[in-house]
Backbone as a chain_set.jsonl record, in Angstrom:
{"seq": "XXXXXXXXXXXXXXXXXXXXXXXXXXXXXXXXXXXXXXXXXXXXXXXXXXXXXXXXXXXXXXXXXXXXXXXXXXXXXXXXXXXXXXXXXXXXXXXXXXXXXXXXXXXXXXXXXXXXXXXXXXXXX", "coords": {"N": [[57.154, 12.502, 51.786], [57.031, 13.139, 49.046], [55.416, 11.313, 47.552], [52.799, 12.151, 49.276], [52.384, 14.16, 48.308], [52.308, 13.368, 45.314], [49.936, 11.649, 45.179], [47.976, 13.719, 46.383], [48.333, 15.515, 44.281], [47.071, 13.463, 41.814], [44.668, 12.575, 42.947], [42.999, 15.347, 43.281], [43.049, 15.939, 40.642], [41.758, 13.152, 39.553], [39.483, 13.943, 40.59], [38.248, 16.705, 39.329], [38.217, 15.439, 36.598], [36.445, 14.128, 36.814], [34.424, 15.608, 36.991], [33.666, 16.425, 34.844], [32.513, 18.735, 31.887], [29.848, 19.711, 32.46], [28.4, 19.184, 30.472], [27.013, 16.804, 29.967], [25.127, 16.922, 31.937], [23.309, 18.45, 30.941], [22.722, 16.936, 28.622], [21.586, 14.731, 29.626], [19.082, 15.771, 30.722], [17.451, 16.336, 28.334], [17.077, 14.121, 27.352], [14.432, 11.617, 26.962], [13.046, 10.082, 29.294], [13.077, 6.506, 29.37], [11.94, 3.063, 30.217], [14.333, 1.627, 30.994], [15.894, 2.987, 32.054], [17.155, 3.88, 35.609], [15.21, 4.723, 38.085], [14.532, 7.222, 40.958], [14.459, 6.635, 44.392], [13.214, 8.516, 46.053], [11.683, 11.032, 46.549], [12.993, 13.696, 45.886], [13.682, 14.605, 43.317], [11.33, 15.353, 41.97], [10.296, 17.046, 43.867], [12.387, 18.893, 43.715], [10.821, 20.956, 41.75], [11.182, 19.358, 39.188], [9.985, 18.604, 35.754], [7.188, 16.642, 35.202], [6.433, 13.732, 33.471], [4.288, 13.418, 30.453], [1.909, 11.374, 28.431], [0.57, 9.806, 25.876], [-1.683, 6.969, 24.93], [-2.454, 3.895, 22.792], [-3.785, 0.838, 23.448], [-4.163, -2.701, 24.238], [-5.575, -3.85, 27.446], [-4.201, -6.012, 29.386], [-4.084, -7.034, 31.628], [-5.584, -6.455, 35.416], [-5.261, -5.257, 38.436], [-6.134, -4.95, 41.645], [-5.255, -5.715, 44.053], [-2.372, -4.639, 44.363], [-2.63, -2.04, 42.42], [-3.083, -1.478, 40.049], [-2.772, -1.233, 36.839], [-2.479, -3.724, 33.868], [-0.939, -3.017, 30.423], [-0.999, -3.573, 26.711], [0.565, -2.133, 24.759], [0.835, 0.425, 22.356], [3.751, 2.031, 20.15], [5.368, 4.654, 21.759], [5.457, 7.589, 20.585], [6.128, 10.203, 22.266], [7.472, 9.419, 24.436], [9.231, 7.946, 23.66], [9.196, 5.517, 23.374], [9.074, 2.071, 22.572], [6.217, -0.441, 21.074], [4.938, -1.974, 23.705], [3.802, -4.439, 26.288], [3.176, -3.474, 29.63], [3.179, -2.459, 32.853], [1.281, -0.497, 34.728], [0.47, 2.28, 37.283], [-2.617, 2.804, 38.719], [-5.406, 4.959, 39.92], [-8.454, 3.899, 42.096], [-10.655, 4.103, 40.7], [-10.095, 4.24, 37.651], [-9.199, 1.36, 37.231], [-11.507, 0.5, 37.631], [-13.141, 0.693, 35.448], [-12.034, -0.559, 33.47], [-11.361, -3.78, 31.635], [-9.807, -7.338, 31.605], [-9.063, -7.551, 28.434], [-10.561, -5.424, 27.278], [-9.858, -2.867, 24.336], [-8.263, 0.512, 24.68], [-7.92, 3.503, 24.58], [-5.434, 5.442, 26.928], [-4.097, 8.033, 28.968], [-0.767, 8.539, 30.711], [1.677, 9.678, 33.073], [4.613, 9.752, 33.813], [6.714, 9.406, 36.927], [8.86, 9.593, 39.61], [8.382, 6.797, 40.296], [7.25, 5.874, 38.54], [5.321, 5.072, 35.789], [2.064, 6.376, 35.348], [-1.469, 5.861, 35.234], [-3.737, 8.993, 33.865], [-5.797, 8.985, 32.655], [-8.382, 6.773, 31.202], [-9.734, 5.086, 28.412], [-12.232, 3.182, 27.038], [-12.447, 1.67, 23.466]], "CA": [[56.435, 13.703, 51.448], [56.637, 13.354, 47.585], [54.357, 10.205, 48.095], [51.777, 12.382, 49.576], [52.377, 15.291, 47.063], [51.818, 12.895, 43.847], [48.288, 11.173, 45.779], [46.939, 14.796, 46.756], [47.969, 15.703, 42.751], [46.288, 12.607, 41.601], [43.538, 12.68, 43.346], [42.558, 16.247, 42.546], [43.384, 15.45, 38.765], [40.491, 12.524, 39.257], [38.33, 14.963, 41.551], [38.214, 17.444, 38.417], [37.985, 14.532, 35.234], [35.175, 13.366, 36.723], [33.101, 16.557, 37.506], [33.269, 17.116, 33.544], [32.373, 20.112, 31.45], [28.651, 19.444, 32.643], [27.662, 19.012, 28.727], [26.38, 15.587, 30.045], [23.961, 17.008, 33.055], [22.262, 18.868, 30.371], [22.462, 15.528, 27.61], [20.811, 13.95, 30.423], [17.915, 16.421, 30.766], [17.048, 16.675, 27.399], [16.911, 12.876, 26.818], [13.329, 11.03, 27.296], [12.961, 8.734, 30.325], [12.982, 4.743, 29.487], [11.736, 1.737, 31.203], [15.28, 0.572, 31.349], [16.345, 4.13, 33.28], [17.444, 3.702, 37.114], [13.947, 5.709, 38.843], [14.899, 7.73, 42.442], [13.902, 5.811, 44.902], [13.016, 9.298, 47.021], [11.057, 11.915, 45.731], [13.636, 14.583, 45.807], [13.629, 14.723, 41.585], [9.942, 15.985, 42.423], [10.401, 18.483, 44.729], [13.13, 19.679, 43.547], [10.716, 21.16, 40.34], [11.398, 18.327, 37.632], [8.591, 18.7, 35.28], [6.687, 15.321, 35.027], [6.477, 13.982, 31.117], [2.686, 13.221, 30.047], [1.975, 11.146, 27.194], [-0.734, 8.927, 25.709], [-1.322, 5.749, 23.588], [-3.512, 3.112, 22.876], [-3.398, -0.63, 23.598], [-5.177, -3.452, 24.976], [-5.48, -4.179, 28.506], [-3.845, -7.913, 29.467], [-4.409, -7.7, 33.588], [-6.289, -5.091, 36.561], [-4.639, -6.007, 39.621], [-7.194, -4.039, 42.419], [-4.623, -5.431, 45.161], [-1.545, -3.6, 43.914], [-3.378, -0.781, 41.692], [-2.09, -1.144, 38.461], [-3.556, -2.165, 35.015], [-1.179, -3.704, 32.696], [-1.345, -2.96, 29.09], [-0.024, -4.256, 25.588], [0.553, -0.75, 24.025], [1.012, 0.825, 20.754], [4.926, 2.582, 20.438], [4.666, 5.94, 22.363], [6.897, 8.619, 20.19], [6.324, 11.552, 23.31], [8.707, 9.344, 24.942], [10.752, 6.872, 23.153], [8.89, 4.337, 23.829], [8.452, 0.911, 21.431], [5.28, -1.146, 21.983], [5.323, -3.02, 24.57], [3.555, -4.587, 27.613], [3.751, -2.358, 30.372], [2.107, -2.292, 34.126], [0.993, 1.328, 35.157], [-0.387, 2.28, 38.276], [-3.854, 2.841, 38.512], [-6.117, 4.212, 41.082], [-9.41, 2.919, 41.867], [-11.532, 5.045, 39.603], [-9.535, 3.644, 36.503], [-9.555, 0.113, 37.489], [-13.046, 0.249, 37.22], [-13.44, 0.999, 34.339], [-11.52, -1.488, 32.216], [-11.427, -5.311, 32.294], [-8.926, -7.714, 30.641], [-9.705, -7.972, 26.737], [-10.558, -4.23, 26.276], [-8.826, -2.006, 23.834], [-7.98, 1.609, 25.225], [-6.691, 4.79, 24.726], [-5.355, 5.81, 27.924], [-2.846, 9.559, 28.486], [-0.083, 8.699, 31.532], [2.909, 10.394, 33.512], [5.734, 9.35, 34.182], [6.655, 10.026, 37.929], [9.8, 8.851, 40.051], [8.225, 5.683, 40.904], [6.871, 4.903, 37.422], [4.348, 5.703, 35.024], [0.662, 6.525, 36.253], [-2.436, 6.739, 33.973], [-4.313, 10.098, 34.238], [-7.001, 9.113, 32.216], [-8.278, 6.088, 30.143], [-11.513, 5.023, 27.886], [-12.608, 1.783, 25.997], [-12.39, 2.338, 22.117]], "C": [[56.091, 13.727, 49.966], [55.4, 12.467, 46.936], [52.759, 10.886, 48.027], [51.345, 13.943, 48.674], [51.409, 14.575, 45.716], [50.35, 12.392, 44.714], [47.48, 12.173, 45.725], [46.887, 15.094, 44.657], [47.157, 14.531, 41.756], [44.433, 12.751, 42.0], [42.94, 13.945, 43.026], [42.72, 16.343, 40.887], [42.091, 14.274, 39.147], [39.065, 12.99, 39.45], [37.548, 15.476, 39.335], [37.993, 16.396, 36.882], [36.687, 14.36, 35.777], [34.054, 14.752, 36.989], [33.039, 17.097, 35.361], [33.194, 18.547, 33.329], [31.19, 21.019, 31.83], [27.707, 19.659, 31.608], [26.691, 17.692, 29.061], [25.226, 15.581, 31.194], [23.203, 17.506, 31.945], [22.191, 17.881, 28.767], [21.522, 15.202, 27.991], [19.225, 14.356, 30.853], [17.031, 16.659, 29.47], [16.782, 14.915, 26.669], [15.238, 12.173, 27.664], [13.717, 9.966, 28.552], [12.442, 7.288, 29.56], [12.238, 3.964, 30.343], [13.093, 1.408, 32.124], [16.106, 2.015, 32.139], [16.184, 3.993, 34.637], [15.966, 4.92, 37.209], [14.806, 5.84, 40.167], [14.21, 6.937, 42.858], [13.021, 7.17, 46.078], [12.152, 10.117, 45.855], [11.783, 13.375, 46.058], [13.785, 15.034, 44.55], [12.406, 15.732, 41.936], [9.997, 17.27, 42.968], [11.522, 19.595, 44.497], [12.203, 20.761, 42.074], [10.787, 20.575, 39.284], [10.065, 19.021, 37.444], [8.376, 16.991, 35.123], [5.952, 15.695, 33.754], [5.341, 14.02, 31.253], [2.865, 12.476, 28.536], [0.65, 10.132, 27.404], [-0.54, 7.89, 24.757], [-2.609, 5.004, 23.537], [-3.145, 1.545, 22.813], [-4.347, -1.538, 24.098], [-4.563, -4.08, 26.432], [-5.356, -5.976, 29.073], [-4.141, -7.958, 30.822], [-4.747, -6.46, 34.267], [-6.234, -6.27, 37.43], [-5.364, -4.806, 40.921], [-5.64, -4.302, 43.681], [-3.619, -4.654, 45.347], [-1.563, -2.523, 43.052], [-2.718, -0.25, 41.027], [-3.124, -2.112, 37.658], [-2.042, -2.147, 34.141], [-1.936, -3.572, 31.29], [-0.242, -3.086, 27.963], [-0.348, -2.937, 24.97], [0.85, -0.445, 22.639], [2.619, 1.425, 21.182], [4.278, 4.051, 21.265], [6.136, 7.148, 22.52], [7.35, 10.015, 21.515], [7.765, 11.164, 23.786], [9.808, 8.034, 24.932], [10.44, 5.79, 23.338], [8.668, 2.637, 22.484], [7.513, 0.615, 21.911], [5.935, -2.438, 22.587], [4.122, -3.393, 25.331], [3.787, -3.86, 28.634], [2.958, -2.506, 31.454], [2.786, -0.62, 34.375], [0.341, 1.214, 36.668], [-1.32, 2.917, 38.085], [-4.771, 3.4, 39.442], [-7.694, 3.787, 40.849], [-10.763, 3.195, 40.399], [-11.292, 4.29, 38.012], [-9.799, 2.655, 36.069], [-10.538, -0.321, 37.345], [-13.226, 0.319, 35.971], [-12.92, 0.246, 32.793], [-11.802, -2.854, 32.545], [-10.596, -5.832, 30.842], [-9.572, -8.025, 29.47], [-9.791, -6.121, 26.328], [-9.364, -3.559, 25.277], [-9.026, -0.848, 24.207], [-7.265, 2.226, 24.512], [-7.084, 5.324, 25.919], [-4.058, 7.383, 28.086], [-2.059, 8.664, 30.365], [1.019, 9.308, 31.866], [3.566, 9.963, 34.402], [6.632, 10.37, 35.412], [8.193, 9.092, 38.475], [9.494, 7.35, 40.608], [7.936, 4.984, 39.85], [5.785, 5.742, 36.411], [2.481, 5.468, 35.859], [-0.579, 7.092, 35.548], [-3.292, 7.365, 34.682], [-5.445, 9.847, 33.584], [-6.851, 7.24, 31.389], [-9.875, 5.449, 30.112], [-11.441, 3.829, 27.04], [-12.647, 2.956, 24.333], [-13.285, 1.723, 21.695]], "O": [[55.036, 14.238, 49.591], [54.63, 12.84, 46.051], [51.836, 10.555, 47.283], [50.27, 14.528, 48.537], [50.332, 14.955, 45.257], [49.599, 13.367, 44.707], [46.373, 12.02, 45.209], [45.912, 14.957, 43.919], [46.575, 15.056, 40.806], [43.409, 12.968, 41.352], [42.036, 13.695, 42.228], [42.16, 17.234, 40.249], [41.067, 14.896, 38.866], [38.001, 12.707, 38.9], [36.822, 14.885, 38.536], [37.43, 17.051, 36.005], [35.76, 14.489, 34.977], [32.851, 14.551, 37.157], [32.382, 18.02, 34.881], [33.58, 19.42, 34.106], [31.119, 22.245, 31.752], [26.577, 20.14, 31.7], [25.646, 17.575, 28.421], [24.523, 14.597, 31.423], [22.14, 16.887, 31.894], [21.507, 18.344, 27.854], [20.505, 15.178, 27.298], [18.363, 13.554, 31.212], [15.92, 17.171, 29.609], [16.322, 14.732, 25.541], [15.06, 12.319, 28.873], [14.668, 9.185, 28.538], [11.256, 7.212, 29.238], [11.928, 4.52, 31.397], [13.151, 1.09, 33.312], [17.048, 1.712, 32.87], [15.01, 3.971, 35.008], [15.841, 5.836, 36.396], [15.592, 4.966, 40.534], [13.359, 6.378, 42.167], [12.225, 6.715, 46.9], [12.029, 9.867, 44.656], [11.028, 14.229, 46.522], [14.122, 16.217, 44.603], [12.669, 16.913, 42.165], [9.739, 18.354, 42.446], [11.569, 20.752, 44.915], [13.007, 21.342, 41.346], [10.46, 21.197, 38.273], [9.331, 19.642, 38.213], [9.321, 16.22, 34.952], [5.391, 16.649, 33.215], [4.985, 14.675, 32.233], [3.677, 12.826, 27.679], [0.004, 9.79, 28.394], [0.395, 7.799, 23.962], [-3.643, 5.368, 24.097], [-2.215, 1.151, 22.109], [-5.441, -1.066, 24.406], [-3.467, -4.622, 26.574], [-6.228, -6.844, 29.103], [-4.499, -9.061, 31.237], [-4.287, -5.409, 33.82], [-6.676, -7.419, 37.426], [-4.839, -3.693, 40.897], [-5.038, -3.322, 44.121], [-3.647, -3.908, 46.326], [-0.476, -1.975, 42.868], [-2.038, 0.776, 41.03], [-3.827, -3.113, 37.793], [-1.133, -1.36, 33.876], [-3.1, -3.881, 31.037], [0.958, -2.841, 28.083], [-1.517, -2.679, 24.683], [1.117, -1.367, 21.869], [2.896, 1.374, 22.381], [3.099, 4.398, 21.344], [7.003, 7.476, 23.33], [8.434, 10.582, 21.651], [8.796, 11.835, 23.739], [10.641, 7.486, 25.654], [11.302, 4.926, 23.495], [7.829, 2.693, 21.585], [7.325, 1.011, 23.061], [6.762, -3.31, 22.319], [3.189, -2.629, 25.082], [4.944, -3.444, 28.586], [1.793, -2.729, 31.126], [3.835, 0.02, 34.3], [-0.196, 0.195, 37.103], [-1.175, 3.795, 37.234], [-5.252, 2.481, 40.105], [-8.148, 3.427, 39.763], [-11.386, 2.536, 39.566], [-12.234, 3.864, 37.344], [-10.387, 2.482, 35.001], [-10.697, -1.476, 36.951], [-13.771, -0.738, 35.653], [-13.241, 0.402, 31.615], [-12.401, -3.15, 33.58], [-10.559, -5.351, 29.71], [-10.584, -8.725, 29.469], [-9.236, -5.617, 25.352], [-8.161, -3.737, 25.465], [-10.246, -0.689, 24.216], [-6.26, 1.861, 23.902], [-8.224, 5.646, 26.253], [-3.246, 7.578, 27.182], [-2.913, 8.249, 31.149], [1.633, 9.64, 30.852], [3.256, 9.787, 35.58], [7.084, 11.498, 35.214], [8.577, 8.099, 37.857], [10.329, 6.782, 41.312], [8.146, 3.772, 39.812], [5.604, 6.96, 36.441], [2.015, 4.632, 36.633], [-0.799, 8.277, 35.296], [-3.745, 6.942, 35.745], [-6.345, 10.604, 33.948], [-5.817, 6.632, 31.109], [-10.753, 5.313, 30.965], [-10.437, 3.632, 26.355], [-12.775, 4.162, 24.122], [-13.669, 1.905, 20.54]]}, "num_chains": 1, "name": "protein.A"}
């Protein structure tokens, strides 16, 4: 019996450490989304109300991929959201795609959605 005394006190002692103060659910909300951040694989983030970020930049376009509907681009840093420059594939739809071809330089605005980032707009410079 004392066995199953110290386990149940244990175990509620780990229950309770791990549910925190919940200082770190709201760290976690107030910190920019990454590349290198786990994405939901569901769209329950979404529906639940998240707000989806928005941001913009400018870069030059290295590949427009029509079969998987994305344009990649070599970007400028992008302070909205923490971003360094980088290389980056976005999704794209067809409207977009049209409209660029590898070599241009762009400023394009995208938002960052549970699946990835997704440009809302973008124009030759």
């Amino acid at each position: 019996m004392r066995n199953l005394t110290w386990l149940t006190f244990l175990a509620v002692s780990l229950s309770l450490a791990a549910c925190g103060s919940g200082e770190e659910a709201t760290d976690m909300e107030n910190r920019p989304m990454t590349e290198s951040m786990p994405m939901a694989d569901d769209k329950s983030m979404m529906s639940s109300g998240a707000e989806m970020r928005m941001a913009n930049s400018e870069g030059t376009v290295t590949a427009v991929d029509d079969e998987v509907g994305t344009i990649t681009i070599d970007h400028d840093p992008v302070p909205a959201v923490d971003w360094p420059a980088m290389t980056m594939t976005f999704q794209a739809d067809e409207a977009h795609r049209r409209q660029v071809a590898v070599g241009d330089e762009v400023e394009f605005a995208f938002r960052m959605t549970n699946t990835g980032s997704e440009i809302t707009s973008i124009t030759q410079k």
